[in-house]
VEXDREN-2710 file (C-alpha; in Angstrom, 1 decimal):
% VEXDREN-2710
k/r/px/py/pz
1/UNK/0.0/0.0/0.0
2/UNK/3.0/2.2/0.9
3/UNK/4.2/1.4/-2.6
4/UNK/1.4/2.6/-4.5
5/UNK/0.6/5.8/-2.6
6/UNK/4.0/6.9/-3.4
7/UNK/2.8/6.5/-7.0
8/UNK/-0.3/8.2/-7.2
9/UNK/1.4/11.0/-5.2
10/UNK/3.3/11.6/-8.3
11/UNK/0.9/10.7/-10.9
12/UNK/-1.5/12.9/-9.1
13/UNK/1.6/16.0/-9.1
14/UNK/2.4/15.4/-12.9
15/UNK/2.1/18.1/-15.0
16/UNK/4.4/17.1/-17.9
17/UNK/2.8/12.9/-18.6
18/UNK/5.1/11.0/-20.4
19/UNK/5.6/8.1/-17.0
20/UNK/5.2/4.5/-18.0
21/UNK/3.5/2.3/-15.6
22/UNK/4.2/-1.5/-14.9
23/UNK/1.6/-2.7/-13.7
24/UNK/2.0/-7.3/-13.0
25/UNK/-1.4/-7.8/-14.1
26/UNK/-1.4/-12.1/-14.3
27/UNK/0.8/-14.5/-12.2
28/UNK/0.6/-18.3/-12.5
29/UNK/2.2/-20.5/-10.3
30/UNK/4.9/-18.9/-7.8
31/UNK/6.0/-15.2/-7.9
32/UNK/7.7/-12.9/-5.3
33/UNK/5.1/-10.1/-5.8
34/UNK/1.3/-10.9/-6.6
35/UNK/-1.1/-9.3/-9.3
36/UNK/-1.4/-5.5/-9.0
37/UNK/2.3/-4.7/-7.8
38/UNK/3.3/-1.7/-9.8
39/UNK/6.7/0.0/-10.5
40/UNK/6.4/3.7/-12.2
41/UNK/9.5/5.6/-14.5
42/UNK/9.0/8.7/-14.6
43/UNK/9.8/11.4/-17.0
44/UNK/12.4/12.3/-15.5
45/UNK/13.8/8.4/-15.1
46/UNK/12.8/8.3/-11.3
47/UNK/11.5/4.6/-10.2
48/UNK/8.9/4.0/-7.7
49/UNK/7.7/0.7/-6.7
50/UNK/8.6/-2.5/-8.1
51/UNK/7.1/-5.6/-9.5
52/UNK/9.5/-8.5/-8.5
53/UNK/12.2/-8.9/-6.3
54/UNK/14.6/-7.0/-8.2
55/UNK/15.0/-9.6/-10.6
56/UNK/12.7/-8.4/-13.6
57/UNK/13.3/-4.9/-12.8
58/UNK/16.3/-4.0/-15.6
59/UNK/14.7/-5.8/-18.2
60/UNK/11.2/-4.1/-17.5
61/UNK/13.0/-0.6/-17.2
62/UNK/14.5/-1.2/-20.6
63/UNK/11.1/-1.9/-22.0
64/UNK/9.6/1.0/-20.6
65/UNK/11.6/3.7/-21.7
66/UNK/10.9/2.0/-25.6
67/UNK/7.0/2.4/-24.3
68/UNK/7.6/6.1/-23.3
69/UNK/9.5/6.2/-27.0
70/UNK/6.1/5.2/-29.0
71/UNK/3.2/5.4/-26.6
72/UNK/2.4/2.0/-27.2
73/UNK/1.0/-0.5/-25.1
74/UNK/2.9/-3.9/-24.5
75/UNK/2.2/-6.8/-22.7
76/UNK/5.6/-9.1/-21.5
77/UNK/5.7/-12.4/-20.5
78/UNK/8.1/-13.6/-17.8
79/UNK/8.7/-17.4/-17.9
80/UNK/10.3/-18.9/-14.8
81/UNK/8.8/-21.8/-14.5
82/UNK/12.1/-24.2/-15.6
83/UNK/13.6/-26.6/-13.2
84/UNK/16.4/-25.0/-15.0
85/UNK/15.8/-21.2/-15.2
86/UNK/18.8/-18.8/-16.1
87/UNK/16.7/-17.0/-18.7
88/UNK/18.0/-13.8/-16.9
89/UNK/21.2/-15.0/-15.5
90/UNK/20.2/-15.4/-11.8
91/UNK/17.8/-18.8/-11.9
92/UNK/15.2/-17.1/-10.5
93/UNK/14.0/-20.2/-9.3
94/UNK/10.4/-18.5/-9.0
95/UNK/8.2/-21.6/-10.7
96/UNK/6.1/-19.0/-12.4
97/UNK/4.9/-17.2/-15.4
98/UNK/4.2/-13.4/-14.9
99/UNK/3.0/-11.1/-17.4
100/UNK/3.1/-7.3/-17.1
101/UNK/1.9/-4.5/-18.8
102/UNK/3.6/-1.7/-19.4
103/UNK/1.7/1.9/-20.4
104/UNK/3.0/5.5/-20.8
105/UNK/0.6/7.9/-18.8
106/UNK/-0.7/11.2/-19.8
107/UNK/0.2/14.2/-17.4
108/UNK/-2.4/13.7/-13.9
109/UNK/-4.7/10.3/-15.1
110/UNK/-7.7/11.2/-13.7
111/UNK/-7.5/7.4/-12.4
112/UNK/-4.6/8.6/-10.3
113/UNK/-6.1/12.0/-9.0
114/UNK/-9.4/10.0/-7.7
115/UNK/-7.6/7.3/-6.6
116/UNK/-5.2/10.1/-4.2
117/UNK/-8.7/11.6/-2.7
118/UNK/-10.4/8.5/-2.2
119/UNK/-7.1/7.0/-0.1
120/UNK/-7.4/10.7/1.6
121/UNK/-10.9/10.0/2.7
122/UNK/-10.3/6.6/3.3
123/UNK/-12.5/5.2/0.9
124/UNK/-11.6/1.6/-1.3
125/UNK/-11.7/2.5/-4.7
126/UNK/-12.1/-0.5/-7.7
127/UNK/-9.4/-0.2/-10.6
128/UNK/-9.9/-2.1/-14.1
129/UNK/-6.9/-2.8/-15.8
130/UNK/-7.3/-3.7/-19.4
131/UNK/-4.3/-6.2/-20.9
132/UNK/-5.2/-8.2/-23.3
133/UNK/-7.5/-6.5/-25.8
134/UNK/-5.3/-6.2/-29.0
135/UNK/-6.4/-2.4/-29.5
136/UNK/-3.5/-0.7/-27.8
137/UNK/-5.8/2.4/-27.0
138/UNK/-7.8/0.2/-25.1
139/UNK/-4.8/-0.9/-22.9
140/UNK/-4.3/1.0/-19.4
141/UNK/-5.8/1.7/-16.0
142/UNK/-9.4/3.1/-15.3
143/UNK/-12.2/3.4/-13.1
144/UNK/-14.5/1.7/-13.6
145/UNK/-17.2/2.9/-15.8
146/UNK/-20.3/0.4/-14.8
147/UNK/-20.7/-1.1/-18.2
148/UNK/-19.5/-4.9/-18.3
149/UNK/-16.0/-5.1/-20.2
150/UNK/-15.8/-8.1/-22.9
151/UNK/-12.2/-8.4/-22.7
152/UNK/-9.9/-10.2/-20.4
153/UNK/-9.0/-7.4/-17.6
154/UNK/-7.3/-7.3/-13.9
155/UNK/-9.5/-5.8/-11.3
156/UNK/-8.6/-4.9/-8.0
157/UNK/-9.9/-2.8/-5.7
158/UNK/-8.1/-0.4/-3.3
159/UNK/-8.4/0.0/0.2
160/UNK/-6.9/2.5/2.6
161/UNK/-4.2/1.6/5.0
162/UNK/-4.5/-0.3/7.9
163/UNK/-5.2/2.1/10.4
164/UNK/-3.0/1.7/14.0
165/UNK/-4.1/3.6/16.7
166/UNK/-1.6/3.9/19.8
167/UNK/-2.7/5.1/23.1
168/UNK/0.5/6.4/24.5
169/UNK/2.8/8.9/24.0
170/UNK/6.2/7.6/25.5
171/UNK/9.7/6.7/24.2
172/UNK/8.5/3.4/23.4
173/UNK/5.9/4.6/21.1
174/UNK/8.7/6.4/19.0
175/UNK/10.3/2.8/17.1
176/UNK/6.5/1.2/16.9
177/UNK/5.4/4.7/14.9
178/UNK/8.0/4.7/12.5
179/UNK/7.8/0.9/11.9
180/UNK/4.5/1.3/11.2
181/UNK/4.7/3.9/8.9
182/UNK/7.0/2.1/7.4
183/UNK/4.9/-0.4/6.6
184/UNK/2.7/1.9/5.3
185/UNK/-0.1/2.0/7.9
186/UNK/-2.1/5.2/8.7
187/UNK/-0.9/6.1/12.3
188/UNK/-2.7/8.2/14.8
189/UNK/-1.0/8.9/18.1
190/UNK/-2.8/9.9/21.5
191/UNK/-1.8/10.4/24.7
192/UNK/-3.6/12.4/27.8
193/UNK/0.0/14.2/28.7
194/UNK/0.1/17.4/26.4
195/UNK/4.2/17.2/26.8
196/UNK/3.9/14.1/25.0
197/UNK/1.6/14.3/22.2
198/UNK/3.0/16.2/20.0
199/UNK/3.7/16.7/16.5
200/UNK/8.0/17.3/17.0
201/UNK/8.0/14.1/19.0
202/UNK/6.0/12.2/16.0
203/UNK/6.9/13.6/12.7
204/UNK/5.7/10.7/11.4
205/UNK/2.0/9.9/12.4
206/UNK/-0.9/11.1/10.6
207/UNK/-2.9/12.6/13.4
208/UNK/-1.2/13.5/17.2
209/UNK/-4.2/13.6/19.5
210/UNK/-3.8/15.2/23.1
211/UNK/-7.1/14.2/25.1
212/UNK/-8.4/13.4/28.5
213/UNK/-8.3/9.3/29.1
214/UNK/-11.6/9.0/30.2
215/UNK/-13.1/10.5/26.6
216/UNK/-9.9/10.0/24.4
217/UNK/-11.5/6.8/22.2
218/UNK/-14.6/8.6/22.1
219/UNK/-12.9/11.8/20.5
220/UNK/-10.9/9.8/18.5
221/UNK/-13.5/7.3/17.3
222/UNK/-11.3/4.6/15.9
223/UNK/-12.8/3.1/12.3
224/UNK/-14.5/-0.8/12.6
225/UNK/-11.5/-3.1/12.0
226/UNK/-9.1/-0.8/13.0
227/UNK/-5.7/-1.5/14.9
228/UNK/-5.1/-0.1/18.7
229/UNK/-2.4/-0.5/20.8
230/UNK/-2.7/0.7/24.3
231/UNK/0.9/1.9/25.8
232/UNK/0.6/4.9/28.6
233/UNK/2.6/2.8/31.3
234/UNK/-0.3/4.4/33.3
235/UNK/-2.6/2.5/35.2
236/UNK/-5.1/5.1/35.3
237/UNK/-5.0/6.3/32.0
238/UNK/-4.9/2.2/30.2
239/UNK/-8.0/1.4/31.8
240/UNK/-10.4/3.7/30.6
241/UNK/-8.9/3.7/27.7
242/UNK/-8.9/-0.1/27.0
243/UNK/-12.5/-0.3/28.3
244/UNK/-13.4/2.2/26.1
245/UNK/-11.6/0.3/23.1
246/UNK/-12.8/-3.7/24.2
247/UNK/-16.3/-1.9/23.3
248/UNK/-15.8/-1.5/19.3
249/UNK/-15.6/-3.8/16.5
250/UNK/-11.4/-3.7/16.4
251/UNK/-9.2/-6.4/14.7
252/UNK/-6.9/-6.1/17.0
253/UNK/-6.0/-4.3/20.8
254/UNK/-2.5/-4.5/22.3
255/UNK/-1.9/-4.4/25.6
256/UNK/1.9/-3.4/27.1
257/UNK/2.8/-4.8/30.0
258/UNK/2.9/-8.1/31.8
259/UNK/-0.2/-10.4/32.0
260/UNK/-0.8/-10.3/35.9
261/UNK/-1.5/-6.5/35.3
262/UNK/-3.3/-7.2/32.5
263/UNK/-6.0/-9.2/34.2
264/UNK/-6.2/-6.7/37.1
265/UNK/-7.5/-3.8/34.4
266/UNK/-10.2/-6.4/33.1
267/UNK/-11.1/-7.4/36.4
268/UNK/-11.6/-3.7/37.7
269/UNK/-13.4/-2.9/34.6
270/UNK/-15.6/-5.6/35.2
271/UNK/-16.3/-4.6/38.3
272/UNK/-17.2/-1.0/37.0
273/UNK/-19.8/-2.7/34.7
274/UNK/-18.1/-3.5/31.6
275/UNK/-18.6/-7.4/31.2
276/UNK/-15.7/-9.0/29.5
277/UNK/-17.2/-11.5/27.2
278/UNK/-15.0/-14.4/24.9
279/UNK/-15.5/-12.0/22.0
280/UNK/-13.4/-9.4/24.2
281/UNK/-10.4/-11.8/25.1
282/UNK/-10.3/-13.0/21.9
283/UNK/-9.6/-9.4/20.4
284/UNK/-6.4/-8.3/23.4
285/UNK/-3.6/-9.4/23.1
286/UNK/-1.9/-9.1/26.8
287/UNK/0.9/-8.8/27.0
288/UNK/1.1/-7.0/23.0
289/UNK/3.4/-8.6/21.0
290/UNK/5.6/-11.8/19.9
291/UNK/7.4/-13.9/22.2
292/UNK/10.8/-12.1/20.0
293/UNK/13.1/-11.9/23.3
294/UNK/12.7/-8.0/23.0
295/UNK/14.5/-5.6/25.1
296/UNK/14.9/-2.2/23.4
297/UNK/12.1/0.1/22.7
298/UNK/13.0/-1.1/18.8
299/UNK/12.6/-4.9/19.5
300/UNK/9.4/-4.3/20.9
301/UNK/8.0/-2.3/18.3
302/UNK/9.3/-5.3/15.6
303/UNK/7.4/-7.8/18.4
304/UNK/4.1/-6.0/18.3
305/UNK/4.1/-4.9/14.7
306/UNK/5.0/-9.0/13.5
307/UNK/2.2/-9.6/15.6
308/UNK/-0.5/-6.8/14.3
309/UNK/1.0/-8.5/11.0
310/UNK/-0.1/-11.9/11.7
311/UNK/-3.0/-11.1/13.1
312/UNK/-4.4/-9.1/9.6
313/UNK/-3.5/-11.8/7.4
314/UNK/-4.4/-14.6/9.3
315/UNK/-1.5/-16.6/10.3
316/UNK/0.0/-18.0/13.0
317/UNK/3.7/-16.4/12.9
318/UNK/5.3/-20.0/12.4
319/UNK/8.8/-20.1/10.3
320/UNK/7.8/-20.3/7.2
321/UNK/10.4/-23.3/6.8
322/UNK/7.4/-24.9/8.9
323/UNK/4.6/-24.0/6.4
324/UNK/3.4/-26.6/3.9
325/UNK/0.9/-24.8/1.9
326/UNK/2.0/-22.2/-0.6
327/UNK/3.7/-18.5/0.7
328/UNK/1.4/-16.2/-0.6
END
């Protein structure tokens, strides 16, 4: 997601046109990046993105600047499927066939400019990709236009960012910002301590939110599936604030600290009236985090974030060297 906002941030800036977009549109069998990866070249011969593990990236970059040449469309096939593969001197060893398409963009696609506002307001956003139909005008990225298309086309629609929420303002929250904006996540910081909260110690967060505990979720009113990590190292402030949070339709909620203290804030919030059901328990995770050995405010950032990882996509943080069924 990180990768494609930094593309439509400079599709949506482009007043001279001229980029060429590569945009994996068809995988079959194994490949290091799945259908809709995209890498951009610029005008001015800057890359964003990528569509492989650097292995398909020269010969694609080659391609494209032929594409930005003649404005036409082409489709390329990638065949790594040989026991023997050193088609492009490194054995990619992939097992796959990927195709991608490659088109040269006119200045600002209004694709692009919606696409920007919608991720602004946080709204998912469908995307047709046309690639096989042998008109090359017809080739490229669109919105869709609610008519059924007759021709073989990629479709994906985009959501916005994970959204993380962390309740608490301290050193600790520093790493596990950055990491997540790393990522690519939207990030909102809060923190009932004005010293704290603020926009110098979190350049990076979308939104730093100083509030009193006792109404901070309210104010803040975290989205349905949202992320929220609760980290004051205040007793008083963690347990109107996880009460608060225990009460909405959250993926996940992160608890720092060790489990003993853990089950003293749900038991004093069940004694103020809040009754922690399955469904609750089910949705904390106390203490936050992977069992990573972490120390340093970093390692528990990686432990928490590995875990908020695992926890969107459904698995169960096992090696992978463990995992029978395919990777992706």
């Amino acid at each position: 997601m990180k990768e494609l906002a930094a593309i439509i941030r400079e599709l949506a800036t482009d007043t001279i046109g001229g980029a060429v977009l590569a945009t994996l549109v068809s995988v079959e069998g194994s490949s290091y990046r799945r259908p809709g990866a995209r890498l951009l070249l610029t005008a001015a011969g800057e890359r964003i993105g990528s569509i492989s593990g650097g292995c398909l990236e020269e010969d694609v970059l080659i391609r494209a600047r032929l594409v930005a040449k003649s404005g036409i469309a082409e489709i390329v096939t990638y065949d790594t499927s040989s026991e023997n593969d050193l088609v492009w001197g490194v054995g990619l060893g992939c097992h796959g066939v990927v195709q991608v398409l490659l088109e040269r963009l006119a200045a600002r696609p209004l694709w692009a400019t919606t696409l920007s506002l919608h991720l602004l307001a946080r709204r998912p956003t469908k995307l047709v990709v046309d690639w096989k139909n042998p008109e090359p005008s017809m080739h490229g990225t669109r919105l869709p236009t609610g008519t059924a298309a007759d021709r073989d086309t990629f479709q994906q629609t985009i959501y916005a960012p994970d959204a993380l929420f962390v309740f608490g303002a301290g050193e600790d929250a520093r790493p596990l910002v950055r990491l997540a904006k790393e990522i690519g996540w939207w990030v909102t910081v809060a923190d009932p301590r004005p010293a704290f909260a603020t926009e110098a110690r979190f350049p990076e967060a979308d939104r730093v939110i100083c509030g009193h505990s006792d109404t901070l979720v309210r104010d803040i009113n975290p989205e349905a599936g949202a992320i929220a990590v609760v980290m004051t190292h205040h007793y008083v402030h963690d347990l109107p604030i996880l009460g608060a949070l225990l009460q909405r339709q959250l993926v996940y909620v992160g608890l720092l600290g060790p489990k003993k203290r853990a089950e003293r804030i749900l038991a004093d919030l069940q004694s103020g009236g809040l009754a922690i059901t399955p469904e609750h328990r089910a949705r904390l995770h106390a203490p936050v985090g992977l069992d990573l050995g972490a120390e340093t405010p970093e390692e528990v950032a990686l432990a928490i974030v590995a875990e908020i990882q695992a926890t969107l996509t459904t698995r169960n943080a096992r090696p992978l060297r463990e995992r029978n069924a395919p990777i992706h």
